[in-house]
C-alpha positions in Angstrom: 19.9 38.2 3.6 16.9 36.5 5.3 14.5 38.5 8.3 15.3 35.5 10.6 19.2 35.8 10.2 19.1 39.5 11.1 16.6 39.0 14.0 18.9 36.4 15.0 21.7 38.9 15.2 19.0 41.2 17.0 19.2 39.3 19.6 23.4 40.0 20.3 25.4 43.0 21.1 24.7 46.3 18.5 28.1 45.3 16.8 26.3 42.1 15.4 23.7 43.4 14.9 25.0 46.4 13.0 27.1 44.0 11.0 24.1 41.9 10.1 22.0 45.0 9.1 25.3 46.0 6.6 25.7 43.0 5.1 22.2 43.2 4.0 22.3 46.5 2.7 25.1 45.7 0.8 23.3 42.4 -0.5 20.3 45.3 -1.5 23.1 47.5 -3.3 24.6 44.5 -5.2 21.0 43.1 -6.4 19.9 46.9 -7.6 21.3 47.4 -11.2 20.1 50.4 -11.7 22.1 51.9 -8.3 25.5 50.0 -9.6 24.9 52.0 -12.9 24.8 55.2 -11.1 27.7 54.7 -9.5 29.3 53.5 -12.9 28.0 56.2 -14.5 29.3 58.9 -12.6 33.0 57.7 -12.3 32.7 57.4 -16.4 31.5 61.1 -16.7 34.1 62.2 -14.7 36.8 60.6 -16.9 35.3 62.0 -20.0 34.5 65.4 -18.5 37.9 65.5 -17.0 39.7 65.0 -20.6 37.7 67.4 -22.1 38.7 69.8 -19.7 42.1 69.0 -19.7 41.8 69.5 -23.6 40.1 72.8 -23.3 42.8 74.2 -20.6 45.3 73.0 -22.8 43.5 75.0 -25.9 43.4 78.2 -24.0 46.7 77.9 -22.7 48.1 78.0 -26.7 46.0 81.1 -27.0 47.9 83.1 -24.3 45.6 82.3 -21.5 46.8 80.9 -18.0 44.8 78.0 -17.3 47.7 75.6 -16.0 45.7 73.8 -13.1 46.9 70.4 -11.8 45.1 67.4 -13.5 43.6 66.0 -10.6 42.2 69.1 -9.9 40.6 69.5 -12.8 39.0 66.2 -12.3 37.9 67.5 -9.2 35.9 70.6 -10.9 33.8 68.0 -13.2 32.4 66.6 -9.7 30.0 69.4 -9.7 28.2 67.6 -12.7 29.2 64.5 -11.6 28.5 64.4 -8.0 24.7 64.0 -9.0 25.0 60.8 -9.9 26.4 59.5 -6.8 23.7 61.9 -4.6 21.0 59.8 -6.9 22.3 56.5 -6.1 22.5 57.5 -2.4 18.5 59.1 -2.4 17.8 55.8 -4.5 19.0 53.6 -1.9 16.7 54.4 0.9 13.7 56.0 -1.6 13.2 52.8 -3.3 12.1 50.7 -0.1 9.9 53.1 0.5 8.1 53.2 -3.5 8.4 49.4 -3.5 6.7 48.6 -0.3 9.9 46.6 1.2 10.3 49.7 3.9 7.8 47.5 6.5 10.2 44.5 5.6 13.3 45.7 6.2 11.9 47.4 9.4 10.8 44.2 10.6 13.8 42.8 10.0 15.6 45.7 11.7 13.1 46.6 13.9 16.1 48.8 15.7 16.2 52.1 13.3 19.1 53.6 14.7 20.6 50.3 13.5 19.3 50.0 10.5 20.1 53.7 9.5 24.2 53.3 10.9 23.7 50.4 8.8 22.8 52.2 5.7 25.3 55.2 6.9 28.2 52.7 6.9 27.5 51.1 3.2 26.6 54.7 1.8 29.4 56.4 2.9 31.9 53.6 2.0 31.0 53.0 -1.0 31.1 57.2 -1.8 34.7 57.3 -0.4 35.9 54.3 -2.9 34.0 56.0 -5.6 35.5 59.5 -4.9 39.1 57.8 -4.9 39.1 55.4 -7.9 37.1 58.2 -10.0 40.1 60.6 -9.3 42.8 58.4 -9.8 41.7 56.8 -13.2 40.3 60.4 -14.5 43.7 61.9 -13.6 46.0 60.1 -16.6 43.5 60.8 -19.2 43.0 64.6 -18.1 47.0 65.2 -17.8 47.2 63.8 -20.9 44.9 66.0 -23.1 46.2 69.0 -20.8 49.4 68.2 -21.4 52.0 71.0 -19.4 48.9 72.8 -18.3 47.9 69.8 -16.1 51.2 69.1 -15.0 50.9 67.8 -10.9 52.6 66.2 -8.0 52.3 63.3 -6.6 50.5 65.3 -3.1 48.4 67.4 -5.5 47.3 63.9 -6.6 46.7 62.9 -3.1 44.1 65.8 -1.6 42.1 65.8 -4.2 41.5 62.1 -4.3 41.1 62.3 -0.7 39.0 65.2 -0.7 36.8 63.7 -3.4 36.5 60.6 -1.2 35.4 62.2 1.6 33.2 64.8 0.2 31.3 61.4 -2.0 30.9 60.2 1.6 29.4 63.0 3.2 27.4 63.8 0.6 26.1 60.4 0.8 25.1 60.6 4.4 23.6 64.0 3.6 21.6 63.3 0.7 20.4 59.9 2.8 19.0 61.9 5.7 17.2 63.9 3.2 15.4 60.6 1.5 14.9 59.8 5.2 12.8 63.1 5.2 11.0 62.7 1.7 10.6 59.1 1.5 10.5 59.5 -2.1 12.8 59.3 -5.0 11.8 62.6 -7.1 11.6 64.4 -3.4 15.3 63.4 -2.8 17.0 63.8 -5.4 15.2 67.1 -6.2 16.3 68.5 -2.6 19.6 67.0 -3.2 20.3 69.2 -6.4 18.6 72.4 -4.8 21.4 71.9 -1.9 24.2 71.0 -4.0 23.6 73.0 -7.7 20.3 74.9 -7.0 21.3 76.9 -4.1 25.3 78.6 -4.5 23.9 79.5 -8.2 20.8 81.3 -6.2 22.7 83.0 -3.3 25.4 84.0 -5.2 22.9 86.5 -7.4 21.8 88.3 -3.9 24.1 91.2 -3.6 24.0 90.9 0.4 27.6 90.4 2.5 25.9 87.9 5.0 24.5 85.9 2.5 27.8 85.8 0.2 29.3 84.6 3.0 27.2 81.8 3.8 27.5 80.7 0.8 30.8 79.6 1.1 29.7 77.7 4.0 27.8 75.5 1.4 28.7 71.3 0.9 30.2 72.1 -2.8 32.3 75.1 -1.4 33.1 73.5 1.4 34.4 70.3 -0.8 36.5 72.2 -3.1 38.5 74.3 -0.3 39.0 70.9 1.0 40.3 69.2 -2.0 42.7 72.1 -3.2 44.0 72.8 0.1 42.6 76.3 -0.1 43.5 78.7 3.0 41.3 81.4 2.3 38.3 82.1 3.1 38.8 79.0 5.6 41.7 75.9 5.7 40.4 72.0 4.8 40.5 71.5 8.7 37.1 73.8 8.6 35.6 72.4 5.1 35.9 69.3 6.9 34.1 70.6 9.5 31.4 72.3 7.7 30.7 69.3 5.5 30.6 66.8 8.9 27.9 69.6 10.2 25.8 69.6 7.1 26.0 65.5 6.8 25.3 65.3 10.6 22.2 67.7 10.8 20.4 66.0 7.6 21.4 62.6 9.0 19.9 63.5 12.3 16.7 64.9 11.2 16.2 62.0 8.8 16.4 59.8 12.0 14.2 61.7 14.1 11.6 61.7 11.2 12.1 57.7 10.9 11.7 57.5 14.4 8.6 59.1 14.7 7.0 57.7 11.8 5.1 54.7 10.8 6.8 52.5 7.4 
């Protein structure tokens, strides 16, 4: 999309010009192979991780083990190697204007940042919700099938966790864009994003303190799994909702005040 088409819409209400801004972001997302390829890439690890689960439940369950576990919930647990490729294609999104030079551009055509960063919210977090859903349903036949009965699930079980999965994709997006907001580089990103999502439950869990235990399941991965399953305890998927909209909020909001206050 051209600078004079967005100025144009500049020059309306914030809905046109919101809707210019997204269009062209989607325009960026489309003309990026490399961040189509992520996404790709991540939905096709899933399906393979998911039937190998499902085949290695299925193998301990014939030894005398009780791993019977819904399929789509399996699927779900292979999103905490999976989910880095979607945080990369998020970072990458923002982090590549800024190692290309295009940043001044796009702020020139947008010169309003809180549109251009709804803009970029919108796209991200649209895109992670369609990649959370169509990743659990088409991992979800091919996991039940190598589980066999130890993957048996209903049609609602089927439901949360590509709902869950949807919305944790999009949060995470929003998060892990607020923290390229912050870096304003791709390593700095996506190496923040990891420490947050991989880095930091396998650290606090080691430190034998009840306070820090706890906060720990306060965590975006926690929080995304009691939400997918349903879990009641040690909080409902009302809360992980919750704590997930916090996390995404606060790292959105400081990447915004640092864009703000900065120069491209």
């Amino acid at each position: 999309m051209s600078t004079l088409k967005i100025n144009e819409s500049k020059e309306g209400n914030f809905a046109g010009s919101l809707l210019a801004a997204t269009r062209a972001e989607t325009t960026k997302f489309i003309g990026l192979r490399a961040l189509v390829g992520l996404y790709a890439s991540g939905i096709l690890v899933t399906i393979a991780l998911g039937w190998l689960l499902g085949a290695s439940a299925k193998a301990s369950g014939d030894n005398g083990f009780d791993t019977a576990m819904p399929a789509p919930l399996l699927v779900f647990a292979t999103l905490q190697f999976g989910q880095l490729f979607f945080a990369a294609a998020a970072a990458l999104q923002i982090t590549n204007e800024y190692s290309s030079g295009t940043i001044a551009t796009t702020l020139q055509s947008v010169p309003r940042r809180a549109i251009l960063v709804t803009a970029k919210a919108i796209f991200l977090a649209t895109v992670g919700f369609l990649a959370g859903v169509v990743m659990i349903l088409l991992a979800t036949i091919p996991t039940a099938l190598s589980a066999e009965q130890y993957g048996v699930f209903e049609l609602s079980d089927l439901l949360s966790a590509a709902f869950g999965a949807g919305v944790y994709l999009a949060l995470l997006s929003l998060m892990v864009l607020g923290l390229g907001l912050l870096c304003r580089n791709s390593a700095g990103a996506i190496v923040s994003a990891i420490m947050l999502i991989v880095g930091l439950p396998q650290i606090l869990q080691l430190i034998p303190l009840r306070w820090v235990q706890e906060f720990t399941q306060y965590l975006p991965t926690n929080a995304a799994t009691f939400m997918a399953t349903g879990a009641s305890e040690p909080y409902g998927p009302g809360v992980a909702f919750m704590v997930l909209l916090a996390w995404s909020l606060v790292l959105l909001g400081a990447g915004y005040f640092t864009l703000s206050r900065r120069d491209a």
